[in-house]
N, C-alpha and C positions, 0 to 999 in steps of 0.2 A: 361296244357294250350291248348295243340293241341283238348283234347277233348270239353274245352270251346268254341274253334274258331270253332268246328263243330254245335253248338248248334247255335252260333248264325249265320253262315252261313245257318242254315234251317230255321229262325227265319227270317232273311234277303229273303233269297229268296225263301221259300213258300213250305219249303218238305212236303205232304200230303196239297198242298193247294186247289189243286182240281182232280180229274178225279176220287175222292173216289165215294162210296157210301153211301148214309144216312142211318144208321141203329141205332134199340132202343139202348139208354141206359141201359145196364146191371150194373154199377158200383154202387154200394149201397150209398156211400157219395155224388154222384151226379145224383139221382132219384129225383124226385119231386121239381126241380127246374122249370125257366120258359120257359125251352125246352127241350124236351127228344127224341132228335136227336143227333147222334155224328158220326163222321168220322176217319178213321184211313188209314192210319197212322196219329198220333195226331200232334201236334205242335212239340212236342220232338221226334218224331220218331216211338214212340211204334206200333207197328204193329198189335196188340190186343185190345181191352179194358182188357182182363187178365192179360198180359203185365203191361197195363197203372195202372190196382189195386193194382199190387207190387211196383210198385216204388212211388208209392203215399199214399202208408202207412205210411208213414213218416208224412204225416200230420194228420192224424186221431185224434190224440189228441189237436194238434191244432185247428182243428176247430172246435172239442167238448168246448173250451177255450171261443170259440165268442170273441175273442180278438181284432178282426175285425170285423164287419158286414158283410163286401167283402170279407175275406178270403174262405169261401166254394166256393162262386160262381167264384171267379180268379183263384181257383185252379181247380175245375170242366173244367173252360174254355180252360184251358190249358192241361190238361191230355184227358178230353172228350170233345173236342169242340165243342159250337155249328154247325150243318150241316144243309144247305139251298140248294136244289138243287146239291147235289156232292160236295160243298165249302166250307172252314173251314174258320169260322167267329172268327176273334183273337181279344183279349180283347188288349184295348188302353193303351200306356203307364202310363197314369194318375191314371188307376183303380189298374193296377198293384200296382204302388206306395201306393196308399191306403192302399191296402191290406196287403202291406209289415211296413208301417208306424206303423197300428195298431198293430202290432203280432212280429215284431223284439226287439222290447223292451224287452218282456216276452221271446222271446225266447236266448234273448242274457242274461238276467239276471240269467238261467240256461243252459249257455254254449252253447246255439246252433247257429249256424249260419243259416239265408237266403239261401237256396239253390244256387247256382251257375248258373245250369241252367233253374232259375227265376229270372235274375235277370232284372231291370226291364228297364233297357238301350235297350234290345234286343225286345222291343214290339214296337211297330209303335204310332207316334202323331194321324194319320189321314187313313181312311179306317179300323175302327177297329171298334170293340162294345164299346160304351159309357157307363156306369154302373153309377147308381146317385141311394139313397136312397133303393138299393138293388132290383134296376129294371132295365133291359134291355133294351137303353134309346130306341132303333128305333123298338122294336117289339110294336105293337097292342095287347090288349087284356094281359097284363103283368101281372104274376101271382108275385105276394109278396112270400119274399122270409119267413118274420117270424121277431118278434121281438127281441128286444135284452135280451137276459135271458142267466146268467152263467151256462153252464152245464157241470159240471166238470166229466165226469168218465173217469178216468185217469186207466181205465186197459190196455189201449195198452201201449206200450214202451215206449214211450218216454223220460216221467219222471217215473219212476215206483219206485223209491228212493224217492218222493214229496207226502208229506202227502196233501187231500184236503184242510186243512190250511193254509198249506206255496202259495198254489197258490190263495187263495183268498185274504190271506193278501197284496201278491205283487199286485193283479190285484185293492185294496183298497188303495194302497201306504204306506202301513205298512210292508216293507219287512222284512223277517223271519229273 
């Protein structure tokens, strides 16, 4: 509990929310979105983006799943944040929820839970990024992020017990 109350006390009042520096994104899950600027220390603390790669392995296969259209970019937002000027631009509680909407089903039907510290009480209504149809609602020039296409490679951890079947069936409403 003490270490949740820390999370969202940096969530609340803004650890790494500015006097960072903007620097490229190195993180392979979160290249070629529609900014390739990030700040660290991140929303959670990490003090890296090498840091931020490990503990956001955790999702890798999820967002191979497209289980959400939002889940890459919410989870990007939050391990690599967008950076404007030294300031880390946080993603709104509404997109959070999206994100968590699409992809907790799938992941609760194979035991896993929502991370803890995403969840999505700890994001802000208002001063935050808007995200709609997989664009970043207040940037110019907004780069698409890609359609919706199942791409299942399920070689990292996650599931690794989970044939390509049992996940397509559950994501058809056919569960295994």
């Amino acid at each position: 509990a003490c270490w949740l109350q820390s999370v969202c006390v940096m969530f609340q009042y803004g650890v790494g929310s500015s006097g960072g520096i903007c620097e490229p994104i190195t993180i392979p899950m979160c290249q070629g979105l529609s900014y390739n600027q990030t700040i660290t220390p991140n929303l959670l603390g990490h003090t890296s983006q090498r840091e931020a790669v490990v503990q956001m392995s955790f999702f890798n296969s999820i967002v191979q799943t497209v289980c959400s259209m939002d889940i890459r970019l919410f989870v990007c937002m939050v391990y690599a944040p967008r950076c404007t000027e030294g300031e880390v631009q946080r993603p709104c509680r509404s997109f959070c929820e999206r994100a968590r909407q699409g992809c907790e089903g799938l992941m609760a039907h194979f035991g896993v839970s929502w991370p803890n510290e995403l969840q999505c009480h700890s994001f802000p209504e208002d001063m935050c990024l808007s995200v709609s149809n997989g664009h970043i609602a207040d940037e110019e020039g907004i780069k698409e992020l890609g359609g919706v296409m199942l791409r299942i490679h399920f070689s990292c951890l996650l599931f690794p017990f989970l044939s390509q079947e049992d996940i397509f069936a559950y994501l058809l409403g056919k569960n295994p």
